[in-house]
MINURO-633080 format. One record per residue (C-alpha): residue number from 1; x, y, z. Coordinates in Angstrom, 1 decimal. Last residue first. Layout:
BEGIN
@seq: NUM	xx: X	yy: Y	zz: Z
...
//
This chain:
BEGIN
@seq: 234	xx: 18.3	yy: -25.1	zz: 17.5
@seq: 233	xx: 16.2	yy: -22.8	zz: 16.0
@seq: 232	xx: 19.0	yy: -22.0	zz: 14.2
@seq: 231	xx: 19.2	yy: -25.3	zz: 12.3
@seq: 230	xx: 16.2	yy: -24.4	zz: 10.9
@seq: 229	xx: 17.1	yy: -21.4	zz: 9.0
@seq: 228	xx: 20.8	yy: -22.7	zz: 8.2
@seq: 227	xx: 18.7	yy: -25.5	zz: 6.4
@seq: 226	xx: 16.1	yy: -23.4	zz: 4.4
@seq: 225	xx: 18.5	yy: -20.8	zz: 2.7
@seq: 224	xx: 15.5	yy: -18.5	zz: 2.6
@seq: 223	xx: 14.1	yy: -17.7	zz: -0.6
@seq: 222	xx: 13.4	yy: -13.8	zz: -1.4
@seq: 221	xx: 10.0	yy: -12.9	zz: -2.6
@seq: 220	xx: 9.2	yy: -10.0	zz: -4.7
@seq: 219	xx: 8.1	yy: -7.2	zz: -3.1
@seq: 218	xx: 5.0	yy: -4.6	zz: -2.5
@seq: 217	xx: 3.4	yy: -6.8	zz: 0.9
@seq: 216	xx: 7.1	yy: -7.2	zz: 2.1
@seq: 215	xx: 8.2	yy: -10.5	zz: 1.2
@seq: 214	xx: 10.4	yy: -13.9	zz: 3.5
@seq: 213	xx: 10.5	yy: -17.7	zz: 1.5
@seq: 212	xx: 10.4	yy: -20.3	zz: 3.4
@seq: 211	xx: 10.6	yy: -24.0	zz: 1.2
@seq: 210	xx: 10.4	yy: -27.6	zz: 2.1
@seq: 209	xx: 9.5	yy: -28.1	zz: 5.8
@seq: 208	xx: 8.4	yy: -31.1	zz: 6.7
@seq: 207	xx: 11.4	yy: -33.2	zz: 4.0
@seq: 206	xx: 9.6	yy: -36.8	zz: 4.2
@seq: 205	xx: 6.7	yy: -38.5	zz: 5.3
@seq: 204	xx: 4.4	yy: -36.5	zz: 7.6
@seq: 203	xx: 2.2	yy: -39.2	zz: 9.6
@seq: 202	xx: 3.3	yy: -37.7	zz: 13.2
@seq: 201	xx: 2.6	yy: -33.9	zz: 12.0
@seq: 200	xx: 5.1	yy: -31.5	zz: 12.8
@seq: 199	xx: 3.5	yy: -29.0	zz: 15.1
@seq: 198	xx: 6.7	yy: -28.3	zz: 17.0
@seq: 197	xx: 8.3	yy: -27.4	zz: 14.0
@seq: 196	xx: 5.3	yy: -24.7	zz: 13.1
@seq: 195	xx: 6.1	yy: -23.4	zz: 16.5
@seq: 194	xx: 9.8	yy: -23.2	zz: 15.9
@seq: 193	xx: 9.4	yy: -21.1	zz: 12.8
@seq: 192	xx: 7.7	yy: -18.5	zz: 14.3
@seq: 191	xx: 9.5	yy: -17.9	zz: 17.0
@seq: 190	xx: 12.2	yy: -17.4	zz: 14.2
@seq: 189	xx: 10.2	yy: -15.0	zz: 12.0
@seq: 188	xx: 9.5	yy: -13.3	zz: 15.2
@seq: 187	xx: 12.9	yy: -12.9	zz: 16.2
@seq: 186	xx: 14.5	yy: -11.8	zz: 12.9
@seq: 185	xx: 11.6	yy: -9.2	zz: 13.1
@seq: 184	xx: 12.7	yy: -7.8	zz: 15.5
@seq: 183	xx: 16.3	yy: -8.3	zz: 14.9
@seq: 182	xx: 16.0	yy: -6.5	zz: 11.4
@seq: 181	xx: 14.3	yy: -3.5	zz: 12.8
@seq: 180	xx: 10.0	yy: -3.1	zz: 12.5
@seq: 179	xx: 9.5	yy: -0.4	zz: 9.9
@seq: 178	xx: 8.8	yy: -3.2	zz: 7.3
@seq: 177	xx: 5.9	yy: -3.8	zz: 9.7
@seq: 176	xx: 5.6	yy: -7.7	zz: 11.4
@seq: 175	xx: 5.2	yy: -11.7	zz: 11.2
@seq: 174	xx: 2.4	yy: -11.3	zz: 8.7
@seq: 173	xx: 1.9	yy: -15.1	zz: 8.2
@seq: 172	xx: 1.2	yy: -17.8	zz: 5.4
@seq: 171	xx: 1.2	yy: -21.5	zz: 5.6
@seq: 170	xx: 1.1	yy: -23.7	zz: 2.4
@seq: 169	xx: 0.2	yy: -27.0	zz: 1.7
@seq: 168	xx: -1.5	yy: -26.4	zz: -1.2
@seq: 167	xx: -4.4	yy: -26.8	zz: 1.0
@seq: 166	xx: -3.7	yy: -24.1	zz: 3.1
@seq: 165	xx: -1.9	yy: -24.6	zz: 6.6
@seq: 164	xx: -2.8	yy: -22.4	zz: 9.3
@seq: 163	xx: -2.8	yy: -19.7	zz: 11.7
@seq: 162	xx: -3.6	yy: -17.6	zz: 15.1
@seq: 161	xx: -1.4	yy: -14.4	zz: 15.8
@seq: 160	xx: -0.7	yy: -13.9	zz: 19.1
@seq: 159	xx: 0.4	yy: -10.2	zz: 19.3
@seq: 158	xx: 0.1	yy: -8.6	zz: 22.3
@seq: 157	xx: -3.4	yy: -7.4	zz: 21.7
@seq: 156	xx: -4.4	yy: -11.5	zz: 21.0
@seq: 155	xx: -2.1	yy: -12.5	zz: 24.0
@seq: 154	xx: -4.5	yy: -9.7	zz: 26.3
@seq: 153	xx: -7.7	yy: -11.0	zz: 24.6
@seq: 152	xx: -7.4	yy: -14.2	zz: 26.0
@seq: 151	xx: -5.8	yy: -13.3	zz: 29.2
@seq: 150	xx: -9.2	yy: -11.8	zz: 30.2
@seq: 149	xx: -11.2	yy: -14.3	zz: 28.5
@seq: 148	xx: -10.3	yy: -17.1	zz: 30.3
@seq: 147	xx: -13.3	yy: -19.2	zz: 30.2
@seq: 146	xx: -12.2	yy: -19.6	zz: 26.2
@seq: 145	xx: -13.6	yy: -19.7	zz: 23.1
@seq: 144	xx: -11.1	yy: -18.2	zz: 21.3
@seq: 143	xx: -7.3	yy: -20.2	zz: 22.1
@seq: 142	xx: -7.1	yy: -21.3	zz: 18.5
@seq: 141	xx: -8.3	yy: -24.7	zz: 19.1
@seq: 140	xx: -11.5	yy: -23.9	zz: 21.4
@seq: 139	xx: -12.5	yy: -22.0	zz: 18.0
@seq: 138	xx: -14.1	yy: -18.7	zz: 17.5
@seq: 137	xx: -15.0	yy: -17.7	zz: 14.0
@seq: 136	xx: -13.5	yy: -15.0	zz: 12.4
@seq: 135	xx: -11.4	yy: -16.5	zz: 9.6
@seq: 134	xx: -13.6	yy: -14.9	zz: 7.1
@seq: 133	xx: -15.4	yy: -17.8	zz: 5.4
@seq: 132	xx: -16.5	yy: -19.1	zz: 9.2
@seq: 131	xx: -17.6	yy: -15.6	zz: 10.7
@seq: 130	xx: -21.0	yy: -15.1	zz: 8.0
@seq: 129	xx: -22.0	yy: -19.0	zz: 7.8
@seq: 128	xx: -20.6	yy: -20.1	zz: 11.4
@seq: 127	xx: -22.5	yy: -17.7	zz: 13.0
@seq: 126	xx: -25.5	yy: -19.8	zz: 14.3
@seq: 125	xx: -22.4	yy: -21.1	zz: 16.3
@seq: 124	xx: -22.1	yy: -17.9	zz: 18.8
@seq: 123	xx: -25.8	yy: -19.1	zz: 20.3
@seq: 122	xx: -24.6	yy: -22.4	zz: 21.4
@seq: 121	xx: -21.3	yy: -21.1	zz: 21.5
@seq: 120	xx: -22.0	yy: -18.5	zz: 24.1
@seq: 119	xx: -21.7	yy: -21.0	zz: 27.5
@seq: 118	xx: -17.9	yy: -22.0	zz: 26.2
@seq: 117	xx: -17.0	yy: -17.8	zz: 26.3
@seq: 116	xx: -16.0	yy: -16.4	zz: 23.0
@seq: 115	xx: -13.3	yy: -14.9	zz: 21.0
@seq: 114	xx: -13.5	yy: -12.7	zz: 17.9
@seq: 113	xx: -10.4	yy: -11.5	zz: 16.7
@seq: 112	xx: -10.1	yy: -9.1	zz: 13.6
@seq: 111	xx: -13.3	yy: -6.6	zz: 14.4
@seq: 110	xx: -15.4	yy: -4.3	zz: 12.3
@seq: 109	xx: -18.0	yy: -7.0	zz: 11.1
@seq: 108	xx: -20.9	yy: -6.0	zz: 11.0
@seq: 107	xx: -23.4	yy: -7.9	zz: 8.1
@seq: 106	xx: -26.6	yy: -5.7	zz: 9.4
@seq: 105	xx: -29.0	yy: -8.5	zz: 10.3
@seq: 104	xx: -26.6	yy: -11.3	zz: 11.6
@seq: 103	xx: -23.4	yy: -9.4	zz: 12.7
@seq: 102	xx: -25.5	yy: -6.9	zz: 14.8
@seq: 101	xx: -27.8	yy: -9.5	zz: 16.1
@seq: 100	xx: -25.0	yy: -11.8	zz: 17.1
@seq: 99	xx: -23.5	yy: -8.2	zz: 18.8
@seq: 98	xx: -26.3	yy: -7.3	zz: 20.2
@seq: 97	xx: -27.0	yy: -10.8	zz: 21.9
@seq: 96	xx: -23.8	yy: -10.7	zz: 23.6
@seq: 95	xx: -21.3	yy: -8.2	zz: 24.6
@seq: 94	xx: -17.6	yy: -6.6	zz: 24.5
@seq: 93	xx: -15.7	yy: -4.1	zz: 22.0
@seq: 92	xx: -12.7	yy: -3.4	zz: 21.5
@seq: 91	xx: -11.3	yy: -5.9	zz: 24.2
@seq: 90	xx: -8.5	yy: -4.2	zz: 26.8
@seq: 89	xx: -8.4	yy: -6.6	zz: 29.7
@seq: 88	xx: -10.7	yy: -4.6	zz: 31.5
@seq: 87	xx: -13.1	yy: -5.0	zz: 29.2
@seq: 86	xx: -12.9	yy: -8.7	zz: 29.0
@seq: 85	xx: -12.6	yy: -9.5	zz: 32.6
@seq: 84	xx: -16.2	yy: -7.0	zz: 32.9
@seq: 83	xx: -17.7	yy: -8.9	zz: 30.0
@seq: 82	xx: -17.1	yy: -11.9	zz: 31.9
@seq: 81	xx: -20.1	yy: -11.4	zz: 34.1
@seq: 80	xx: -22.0	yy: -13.0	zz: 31.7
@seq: 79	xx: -23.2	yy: -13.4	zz: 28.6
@seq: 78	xx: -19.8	yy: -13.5	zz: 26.5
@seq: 77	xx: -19.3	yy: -12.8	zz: 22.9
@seq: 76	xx: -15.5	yy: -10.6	zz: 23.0
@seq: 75	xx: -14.4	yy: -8.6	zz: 20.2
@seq: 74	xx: -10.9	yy: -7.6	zz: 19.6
@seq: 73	xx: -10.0	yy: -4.7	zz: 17.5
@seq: 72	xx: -6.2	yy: -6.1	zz: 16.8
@seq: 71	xx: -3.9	yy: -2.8	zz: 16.1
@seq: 70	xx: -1.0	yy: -4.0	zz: 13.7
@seq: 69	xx: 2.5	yy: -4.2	zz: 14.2
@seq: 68	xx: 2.9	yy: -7.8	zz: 14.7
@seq: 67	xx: 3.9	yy: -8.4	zz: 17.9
@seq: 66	xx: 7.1	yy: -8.1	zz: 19.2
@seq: 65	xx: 7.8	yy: -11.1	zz: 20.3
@seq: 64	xx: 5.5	yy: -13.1	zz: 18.1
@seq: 63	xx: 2.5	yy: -14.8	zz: 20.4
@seq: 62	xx: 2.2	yy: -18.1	zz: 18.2
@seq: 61	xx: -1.3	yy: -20.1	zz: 17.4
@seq: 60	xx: -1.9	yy: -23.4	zz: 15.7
@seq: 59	xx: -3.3	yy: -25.4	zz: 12.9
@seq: 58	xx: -1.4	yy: -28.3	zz: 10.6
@seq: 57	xx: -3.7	yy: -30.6	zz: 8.7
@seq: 56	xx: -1.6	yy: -33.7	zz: 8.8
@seq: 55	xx: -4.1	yy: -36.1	zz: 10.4
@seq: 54	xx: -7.2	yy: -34.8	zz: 8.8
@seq: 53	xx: -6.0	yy: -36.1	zz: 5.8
@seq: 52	xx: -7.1	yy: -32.9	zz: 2.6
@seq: 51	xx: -4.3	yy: -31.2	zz: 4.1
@seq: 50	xx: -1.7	yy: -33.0	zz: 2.9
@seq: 49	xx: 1.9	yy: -32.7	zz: 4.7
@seq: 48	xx: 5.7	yy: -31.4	zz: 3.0
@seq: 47	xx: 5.3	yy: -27.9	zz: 4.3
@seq: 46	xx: 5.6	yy: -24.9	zz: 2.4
@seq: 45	xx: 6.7	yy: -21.7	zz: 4.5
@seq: 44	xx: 5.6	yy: -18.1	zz: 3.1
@seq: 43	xx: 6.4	yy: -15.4	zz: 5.4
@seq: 42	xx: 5.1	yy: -12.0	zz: 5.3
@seq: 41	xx: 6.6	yy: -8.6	zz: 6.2
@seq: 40	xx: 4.0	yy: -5.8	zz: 6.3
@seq: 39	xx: 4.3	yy: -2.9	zz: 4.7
@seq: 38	xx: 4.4	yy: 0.6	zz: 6.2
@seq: 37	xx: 2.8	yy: 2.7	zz: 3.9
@seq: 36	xx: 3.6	yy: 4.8	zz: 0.5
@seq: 35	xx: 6.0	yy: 2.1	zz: -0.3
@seq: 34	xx: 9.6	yy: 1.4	zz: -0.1
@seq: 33	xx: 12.0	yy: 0.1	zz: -2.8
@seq: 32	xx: 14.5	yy: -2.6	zz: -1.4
@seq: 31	xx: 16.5	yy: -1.7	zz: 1.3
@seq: 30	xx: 15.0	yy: -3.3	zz: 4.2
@seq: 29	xx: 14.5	yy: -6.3	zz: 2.1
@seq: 28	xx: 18.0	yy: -6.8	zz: 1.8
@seq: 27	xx: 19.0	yy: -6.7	zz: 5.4
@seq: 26	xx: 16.2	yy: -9.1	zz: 5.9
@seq: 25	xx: 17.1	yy: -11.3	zz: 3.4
@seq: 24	xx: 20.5	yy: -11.2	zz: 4.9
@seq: 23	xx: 19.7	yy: -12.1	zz: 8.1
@seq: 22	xx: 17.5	yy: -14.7	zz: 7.4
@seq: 21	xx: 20.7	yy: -16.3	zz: 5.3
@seq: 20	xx: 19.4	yy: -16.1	zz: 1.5
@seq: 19	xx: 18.8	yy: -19.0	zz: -0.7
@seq: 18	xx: 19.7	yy: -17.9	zz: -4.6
@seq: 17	xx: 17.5	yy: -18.5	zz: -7.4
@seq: 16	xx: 15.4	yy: -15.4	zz: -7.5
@seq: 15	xx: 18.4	yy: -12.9	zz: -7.0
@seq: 14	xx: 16.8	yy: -10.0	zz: -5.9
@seq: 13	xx: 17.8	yy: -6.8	zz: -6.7
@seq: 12	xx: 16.0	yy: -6.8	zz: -10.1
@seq: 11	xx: 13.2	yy: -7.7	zz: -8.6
@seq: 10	xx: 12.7	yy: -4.0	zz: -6.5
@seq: 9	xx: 12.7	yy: -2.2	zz: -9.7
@seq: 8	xx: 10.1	yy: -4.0	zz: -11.3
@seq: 7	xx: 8.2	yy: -4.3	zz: -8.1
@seq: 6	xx: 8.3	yy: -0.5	zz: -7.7
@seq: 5	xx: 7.2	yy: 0.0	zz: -11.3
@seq: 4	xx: 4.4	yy: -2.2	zz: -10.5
@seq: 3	xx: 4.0	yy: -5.7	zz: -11.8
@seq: 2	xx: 0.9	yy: -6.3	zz: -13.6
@seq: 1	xx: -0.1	yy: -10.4	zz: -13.6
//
């Protein structure tokens, strides 16, 4: 792969076999080379489960603390008088039929979160082709299909982010902008953390979690020390 100069630069003030306190990889990563845009911060956590047993396939949703920095366009599949809750509560955009016409014939798909009301699915799920493969597709798991639509979309625009475990194994998050400060994004990173503890599979043998690792979208990755990381969830 083609480093950029900035990533060039950026590596050699990382040391790639040491396991930084979250405070310091923060403070590090604040000073590392900047780019053009306000990256976001990612966290890479590898968990000891396997995804391909249903049993250990780990799936949730966090609110971070202070969000995540981005603006979520919301859209909301609801028939009924729920499109009012919905636009009050701030959705992008709010409807039915047009929309699942919109996404079907012209391939639309200028949203992030897509949640829907129970009573849509049966309509929603002739979707699953075009939303599935993108992440899009509303699930009673995540929190998107939903009666509640109103606070719904409100925990989406707040920053509720919804995620889950690849099948290496691996979960990976944007838990906020490089412009975000070091507590802020100290606290998400940690909120974080203690949601994916929480979510520890029952059958999961061994070390859960094995490896975090903290990046900006244009830098190298720097290792968290893992134990002083989950002992401060504590």
């Amino acid at each position: 792969m083609k480093r950029s100069r900035r990533w060039k630069e950026a590596s050699t003030q990382v040391d790639r076999l040491r396991n930084y306190q979250l405070e310091e990889a923060l403070q590090l990563l604040k000073t590392l080379p900047k780019a053009k845009f306000d990256e976001t911060v990612e966290l890479t956590v590898n968990l000891g489960v396997d995804p391909r047993k249903a049993d250990q396939m780990v799936r949730g949703t966090v609110t971070l603390p202070h969000g995540t920095g981005k603006e979520i366009r919301v859209l909301v599949l609801t028939p009924g008088e729920k499109q009012v809750e919905a636009r009050e509560a701030g959705a992008d955009h709010v409807g039915y039929q047009e929309y699942i016409d919109k996404i079907q014939n012209e391939g639309w798909f200028e949203f992030d979160v897509c949640i829907a009301t129970p009573d849509a699915m049966k309509d929603v799920g002739k979707l699953g082709r075009a939303l599935g493969p993108r992440g899009l597709m509303p699930n009673p798991k995540a929190g998107t299909v939903t009666m509640d639509v109103g606070e719904a979309v409100k925990e989406v625009k707040a920053g509720r982010i919804d995620f889950r475990v690849d099948r290496y194994g691996i979960v990976h998050v944007g838990v906020g902008k490089r412009s975000f400060s070091e507590e802020q994004l100290k606290d998400n990173i940690l909120e974080f953390m203690r949601t994916i503890s929480r979510l520890k599979p029952a059958s999961s043998k061994g070390t859960y979690v094995r490896k975090i690792t903290v990046s900006s979208t244009m830098s190298p990755g720097l290792k968290l020390d893992r134990a002083a990381t989950m002992n401060a969830l504590k």
